[in-house]
N, C-alpha and C positions, 0 to 999 in steps of 0.2 A: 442550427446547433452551434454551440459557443464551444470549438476548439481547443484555443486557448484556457480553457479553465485551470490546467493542471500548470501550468506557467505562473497562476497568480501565486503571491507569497501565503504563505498555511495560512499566516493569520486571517486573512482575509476571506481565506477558502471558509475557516470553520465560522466566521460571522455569515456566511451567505449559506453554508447550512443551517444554520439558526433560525436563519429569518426564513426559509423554507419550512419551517417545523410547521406542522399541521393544527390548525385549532384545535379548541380541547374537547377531546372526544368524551363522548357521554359510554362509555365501556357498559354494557348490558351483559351482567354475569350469569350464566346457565349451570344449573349441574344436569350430567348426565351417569346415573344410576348404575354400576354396572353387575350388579346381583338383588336380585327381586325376594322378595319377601315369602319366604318360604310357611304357607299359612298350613296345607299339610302335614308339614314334618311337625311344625310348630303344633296343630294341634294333637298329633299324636304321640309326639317324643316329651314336650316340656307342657303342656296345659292339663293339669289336673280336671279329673270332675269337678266340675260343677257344686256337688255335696260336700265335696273334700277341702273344701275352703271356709267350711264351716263347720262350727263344734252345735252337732242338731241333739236337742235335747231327748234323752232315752223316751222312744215310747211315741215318738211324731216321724208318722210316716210323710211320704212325699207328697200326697194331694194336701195335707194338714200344713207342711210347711209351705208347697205353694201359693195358698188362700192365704196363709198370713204373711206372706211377700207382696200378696197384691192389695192388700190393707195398707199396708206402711207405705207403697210406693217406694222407686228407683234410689228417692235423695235419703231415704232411712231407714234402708238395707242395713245399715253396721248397726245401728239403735237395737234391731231386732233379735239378730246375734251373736254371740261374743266373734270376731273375727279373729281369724288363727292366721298368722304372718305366718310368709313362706319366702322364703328366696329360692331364687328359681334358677336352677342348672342351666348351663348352655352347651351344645355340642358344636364343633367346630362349625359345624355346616350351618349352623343357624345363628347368628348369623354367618354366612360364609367367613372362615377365618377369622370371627369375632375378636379383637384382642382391645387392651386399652389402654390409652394412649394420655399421658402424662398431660398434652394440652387441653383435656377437658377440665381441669382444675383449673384453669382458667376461667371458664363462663361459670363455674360453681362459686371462687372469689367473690365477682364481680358481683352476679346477678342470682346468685343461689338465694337471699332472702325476698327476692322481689319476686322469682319466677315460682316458686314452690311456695304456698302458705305451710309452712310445720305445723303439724298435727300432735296432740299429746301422747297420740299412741308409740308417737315413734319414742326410740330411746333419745333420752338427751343427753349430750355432750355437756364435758364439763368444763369446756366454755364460757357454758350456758353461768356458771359458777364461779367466775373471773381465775381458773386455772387453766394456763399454759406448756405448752410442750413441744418441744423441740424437734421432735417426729410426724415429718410431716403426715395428712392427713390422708386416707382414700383418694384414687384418684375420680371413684364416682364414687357418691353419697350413695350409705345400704339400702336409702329411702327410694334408689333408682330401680331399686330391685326386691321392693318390697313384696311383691309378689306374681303371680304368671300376669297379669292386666300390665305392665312394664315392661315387657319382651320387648313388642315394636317398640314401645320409646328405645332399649338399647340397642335396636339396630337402626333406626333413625342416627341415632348420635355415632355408630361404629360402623355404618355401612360400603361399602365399596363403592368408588366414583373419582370423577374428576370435575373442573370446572373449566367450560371456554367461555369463547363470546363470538359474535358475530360482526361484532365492528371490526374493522380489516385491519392489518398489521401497518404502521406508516411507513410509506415505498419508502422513504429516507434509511429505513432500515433494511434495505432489500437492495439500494441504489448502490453501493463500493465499501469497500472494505471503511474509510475514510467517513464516508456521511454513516455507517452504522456506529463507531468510534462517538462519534460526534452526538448520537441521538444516546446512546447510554450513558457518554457524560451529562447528557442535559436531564435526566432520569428517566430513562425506558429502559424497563427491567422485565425479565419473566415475571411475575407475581401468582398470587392466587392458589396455595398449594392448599390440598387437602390433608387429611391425615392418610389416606392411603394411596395418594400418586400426586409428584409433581408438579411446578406449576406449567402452566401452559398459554397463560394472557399476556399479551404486552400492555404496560401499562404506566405510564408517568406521574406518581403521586403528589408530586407538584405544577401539573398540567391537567392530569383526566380526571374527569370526572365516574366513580364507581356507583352505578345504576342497577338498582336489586329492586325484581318485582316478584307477589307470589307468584307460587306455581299455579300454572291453569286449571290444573285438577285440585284444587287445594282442597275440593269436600266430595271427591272422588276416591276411589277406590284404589286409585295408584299414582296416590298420591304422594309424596317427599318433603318432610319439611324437617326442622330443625326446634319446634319450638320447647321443649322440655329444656334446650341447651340458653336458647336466646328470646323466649318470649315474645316473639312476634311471628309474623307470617312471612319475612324476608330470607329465611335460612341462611341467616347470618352464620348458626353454628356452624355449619362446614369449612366455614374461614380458620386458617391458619392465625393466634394469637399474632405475630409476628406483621402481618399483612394490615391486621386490622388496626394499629397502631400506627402505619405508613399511610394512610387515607386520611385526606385531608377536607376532601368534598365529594359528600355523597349525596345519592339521589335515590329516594322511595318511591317507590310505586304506586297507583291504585289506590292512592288517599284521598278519600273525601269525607273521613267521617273525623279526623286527625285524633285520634285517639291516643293520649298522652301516654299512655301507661306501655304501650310500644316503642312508641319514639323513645321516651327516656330510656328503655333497654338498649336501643340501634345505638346512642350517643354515647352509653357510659359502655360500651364494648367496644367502639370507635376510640375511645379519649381524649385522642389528639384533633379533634374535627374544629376547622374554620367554618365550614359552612353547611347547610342541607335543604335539600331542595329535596320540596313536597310537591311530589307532580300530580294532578289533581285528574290531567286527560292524559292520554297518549293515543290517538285516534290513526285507522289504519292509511296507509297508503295507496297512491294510484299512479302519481306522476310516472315511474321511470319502468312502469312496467314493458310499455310497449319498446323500451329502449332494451331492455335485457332481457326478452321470454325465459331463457336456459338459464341462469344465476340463479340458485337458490336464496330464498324469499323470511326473513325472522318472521317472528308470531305474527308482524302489524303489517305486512303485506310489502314488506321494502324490501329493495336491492341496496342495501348499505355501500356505499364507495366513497373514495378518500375525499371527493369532491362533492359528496351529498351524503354526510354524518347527520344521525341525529342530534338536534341541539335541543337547549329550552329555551323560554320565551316567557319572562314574567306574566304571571296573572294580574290582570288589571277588572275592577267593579263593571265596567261596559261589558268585558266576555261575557258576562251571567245574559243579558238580553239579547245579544246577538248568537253566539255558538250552544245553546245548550244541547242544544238533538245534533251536534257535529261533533262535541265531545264526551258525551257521555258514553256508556256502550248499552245501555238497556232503558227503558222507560222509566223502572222503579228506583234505578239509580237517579234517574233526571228529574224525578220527584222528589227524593231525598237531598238531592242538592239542592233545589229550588228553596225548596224550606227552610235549611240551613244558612245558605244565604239570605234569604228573604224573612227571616227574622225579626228583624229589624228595620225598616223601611229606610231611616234616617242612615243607616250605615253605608247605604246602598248607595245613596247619591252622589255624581260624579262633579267633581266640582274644579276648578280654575282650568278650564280647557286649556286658554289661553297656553300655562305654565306646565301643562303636560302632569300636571300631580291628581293622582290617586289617592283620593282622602277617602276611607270608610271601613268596608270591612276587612280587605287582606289586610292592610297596614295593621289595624288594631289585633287580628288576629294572631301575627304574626309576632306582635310586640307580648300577647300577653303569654303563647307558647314560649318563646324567650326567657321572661322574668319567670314563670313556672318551672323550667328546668333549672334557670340559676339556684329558685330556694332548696330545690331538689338537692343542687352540688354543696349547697352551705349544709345542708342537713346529711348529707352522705359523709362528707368531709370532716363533720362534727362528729359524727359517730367513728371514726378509723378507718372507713374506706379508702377506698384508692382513688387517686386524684384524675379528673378527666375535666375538660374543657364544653363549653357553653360554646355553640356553634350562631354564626347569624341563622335566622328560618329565614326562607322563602317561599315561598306559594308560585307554582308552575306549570307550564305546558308544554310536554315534548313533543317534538315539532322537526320537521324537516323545515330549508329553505322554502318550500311553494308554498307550505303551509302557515309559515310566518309569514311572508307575505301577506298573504288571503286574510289573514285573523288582522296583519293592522291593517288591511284596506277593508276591514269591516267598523274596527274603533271608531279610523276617519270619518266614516260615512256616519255612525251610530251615537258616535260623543257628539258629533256637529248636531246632530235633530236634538240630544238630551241640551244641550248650552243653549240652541235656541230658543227650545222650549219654557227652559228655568228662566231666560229674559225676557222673554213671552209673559211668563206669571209675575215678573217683579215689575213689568208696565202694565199688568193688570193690579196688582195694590196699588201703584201711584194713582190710580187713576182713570186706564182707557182700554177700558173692559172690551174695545172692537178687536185690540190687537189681539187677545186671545182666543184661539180657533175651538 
């Protein structure tokens, strides 16, 4: 132990806390729910019959309109008959203390004509008319409450909770009055508040990386999401406007099918984003278990500590032949990647070992999600939107230290057999068809 520490001159002290600051942590955002979906009250207090939601023509009893509901089928119910709008009442308790909160006029700004198709039925704004006004708007659109089918959506977007994480708080900010000073001028702030409590992550937006995957029940019964606010499956809505603008590199989840029409919702509610990383695995752990039995354990089976964060690890065209049943999580997904990847034969090849370059399909992929969001911002921008920034992509694997290891002493092993081989075939065109095995 270095005694003398408190001897050296400040300046000196707060460069060597500096250089102590801990890499940039991959911050894995959770909510935690804390009033449940009241499906009794809800259907006894606010869900009409069933019959009451439609004007049924005199003289058609119940068995007559059901056979003609099962003719038309589910998608052209409204064809059949006239639908009667209802806006639908809330009692306190449903959702619990329901009220509404001025920052959801933010995701309706930004992302209200991409996440809703408007319909003719609704009334239209005269807007729509190039007439303006001064008085600001709802702070949720009546089409959120067009009728009792919208309840859950408004307790989704108003419901009670907060947000942690489980990546661990950096000891520099637990170490002396002095190295905590020192970590919040370098930017570790509380972040992450919701609309009904506080925030509660520490978090460096010019350091950490903020990591949103869906929820594990996403097509379960108790289930949470956000997407009537933010259109994807990240429950980005529960973010405070404020936060979501101090994020400079984020990291999605559970992407393998890269579906644009998501990511551009994450990026234009971000707006200030440099980067985003598309993590493609995030495969479970084993290493540090026999080291910590007692530690509670996140969804991937880790003991997170300040000396064993999760990080990523670019994706490179060799992962597809070596890891795919290491990082997939189910068979029909590793089917679906295979395909996706294997596409294209040509894309796939790994070429100048030597120079350590990735020539085929991330690179291409990643360039043409790129230039796809750019025309996205020329055309947002053009129309009056609001301004938000084109992030680098990246295609990746989250990853502990063991596990980055393991994956590039698979590349080694796996690019050297693919390089020999490809020189293997180019002295079979010259010539000497022995050398090919």
């Amino acid at each position: 132990m270095f005694t003398l520490f408190q001897q050296l001159p400040a300046e000196l002290r707060c460069q060597i806390w500096l250089a102590a600051m801990p890499q940039p942590r991959l911050v894995h955002l959770q909510e935690k729910v804390t009033e449940k979906w009241a499906t009794e009250e809800f259907d006894r207090d606010i869900c009409p019959t069933f019959l009451d939601l439609y004007e049924i023509d005199d003289g058609m009893d119940l068995e007559t309109f059901v056979l003609e509901m099962e003719k038309l089928g589910e998608d052209d119910e409204e064809l059949a008959l006239d639908w009667k709008y209802q806006i639908c009442y809330a009692r306190t308790t449903i959702p619990a203390y329901h009220k509404i909160d001025p920052e959801l006029q933010y995701f309706r700004q930004i992302l209200g004509p991409v996440v809703r198709e408007y319909n003719e039925k609704w009334q239209k704004q005269l807007e729509r008319y190039g007439f303006t006004s001064s008085i600001s708007r709802p702070v949720l659109p009546l089409h959120l409450l067009q009728d009792c089918s919208e309840a859950d959506t408004v307790f989704n977007e108003a419901r009670r909770g907060h947000l942690w994480s489980s990546c661990p708080i950096p000891a520099l900010l637990q170490t002396c009055k002095e190295s905590r000073q020192m970590m919040e001028l370098a930017g570790y702030e509380l972040t992450f508040r919701t609309r009904t409590s506080a925030s509660r992550t520490w978090f460096n937006s010019r350091h950490d990386i903020l990591y949103l995957t869906p929820d594990l029940n996403a097509w379960g019964p108790e289930s949470y999401g956000s997407i009537g606010l933010d259109g994807g499956p990240w429950n980005i809505g529960q973010l405070a406007p404020s936060d979501l603008n101090r994020v400079k590199c984020l990291a999605l989840g559970d992407v393998f099918d890269f579906g644009r029409k998501c990511l551009l919702a994450a990026v234009r509610l971000f707006r200030n984003l440099k980067e985003v990383l598309l993590v493609i695995s995030h495969s479970e752990s084993t290493e540090n278990q026999k080291h910590h039995p007692s530690r509670k354990r996140d969804r991937w089976d880790h003991v997170e500590l300040e000396k064993d964060l999760w990080g990523y690890l670019d994706a490179e065209a060799v992962d597809v032949y070596t890891n795919i049943p290491h990082f997939v999580h189910n068979a029909r997904r590793a089917l679906d990647f295979l395909l996706a990847i294997c596409s294209d034969e040509k894309k796939m090849r790994y070429r100048q070992f030597q120079s350590s370059e990735d020539w085929g399909f991330w690179p291409q992929l990643t360039g043409e999600i790129e230039e796809w969001l750019q025309r996205q911002k020329e055309g947002t921008q053009a129309n009056g939107g609001m301004k938000w920034s084109v992030p680098k992509v990246r295609i990746v694997h989250a990853v502990t230290r063991a596990q980055a290891k393991e994956i590039m002493w698979n590349r080694f092993l796996h690019t050297g057999i693919l390089w020999e081989a490809e020189n293997e075939g180019k002295l079979f065109e010259a010539g000497e068809p022995n050398r090919r095995p």
